[in-house]
N, C-alpha and C positions, 0 to 999 in steps of 0.2 A: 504494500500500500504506500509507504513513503518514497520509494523510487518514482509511481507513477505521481506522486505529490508535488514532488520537486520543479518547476521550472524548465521549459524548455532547453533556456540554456544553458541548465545542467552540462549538457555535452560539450560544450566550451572550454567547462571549469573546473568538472570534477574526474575526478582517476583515481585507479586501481592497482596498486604495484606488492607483489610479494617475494621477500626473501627466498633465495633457492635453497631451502633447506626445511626437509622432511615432506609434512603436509602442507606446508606454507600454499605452494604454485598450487596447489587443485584448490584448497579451500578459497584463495585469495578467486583463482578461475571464473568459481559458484557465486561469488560475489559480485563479480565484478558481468557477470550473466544476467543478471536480475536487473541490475541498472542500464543494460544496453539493449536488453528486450525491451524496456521501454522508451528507449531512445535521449535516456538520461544519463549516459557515457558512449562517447565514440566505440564502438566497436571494434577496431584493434588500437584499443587506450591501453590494455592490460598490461602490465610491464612486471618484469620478472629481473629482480636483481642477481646480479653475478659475480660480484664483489661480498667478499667476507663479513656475516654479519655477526655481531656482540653474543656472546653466547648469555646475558642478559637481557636479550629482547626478546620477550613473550608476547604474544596475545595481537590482538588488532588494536593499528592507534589511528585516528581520525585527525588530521594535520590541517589547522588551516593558520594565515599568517598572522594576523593579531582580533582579539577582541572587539575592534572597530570595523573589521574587515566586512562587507556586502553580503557576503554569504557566511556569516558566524551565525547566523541562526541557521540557516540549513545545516552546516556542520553537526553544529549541535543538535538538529533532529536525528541525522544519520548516526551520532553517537549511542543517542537513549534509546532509538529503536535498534540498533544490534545490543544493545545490555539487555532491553527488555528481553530479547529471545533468547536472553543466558549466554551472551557473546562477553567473552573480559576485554573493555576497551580501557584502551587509553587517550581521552580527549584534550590536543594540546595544543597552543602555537607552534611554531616552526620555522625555522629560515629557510631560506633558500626556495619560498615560493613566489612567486608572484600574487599580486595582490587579487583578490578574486578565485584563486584558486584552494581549493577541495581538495584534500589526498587519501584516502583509506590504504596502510599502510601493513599488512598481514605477515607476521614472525611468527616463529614454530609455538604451537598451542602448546 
């Protein structure tokens, strides 16, 4: 229901990227499906990193650039609807995005 809630131009601004490691790439995959059925992510938005990741990073985090940013409330919806389904987020700012931009970010559960 929130995917198709979001905003057209969702597909602009939001993405999908998982750590290559474990179940990361299929779970981060299923997610990043739900939102480009409904035309709420580009459709090869999905990115799959290849570089080394923290062996502290757990869980899904939801990345957007600061609290003032256009889409911190969307963020913030995509955050509580994956907690509600029993998803462990983590909802945070982040550098290195552009302003406008969404990131769902998927490390080994």
């Amino acid at each position: 229901m929130l995917a198709a809630s979001l905003p057209e131009s969702a597909s602009q601004w939001f993405s999908v990227e998982a750590a290559n490691d474990g179940d990361s790439t299929g779970y981060g995959s299923e997610i990043s499906k739900i939102f480009s059925a409904r035309g709420k992510a580009k459709k090869d938005s999905f990115v799959i990193w290849m570089a080394d990741v923290p062996s502290n990073a757990k869980g899904v985090y939801v990345l957007v650039t600061d609290t003032n940013d256009p889409n911190f409330s969307s963020a913030q919806e995509i955050a509580n609807m994956l907690h509600g389904v029993g998803i462990p987020v983590t909802f945070r700012t982040a550098t290195g995005l552009t302003p406008g931009q969404v990131k769902i970010v998927v490390f080994r559960q």
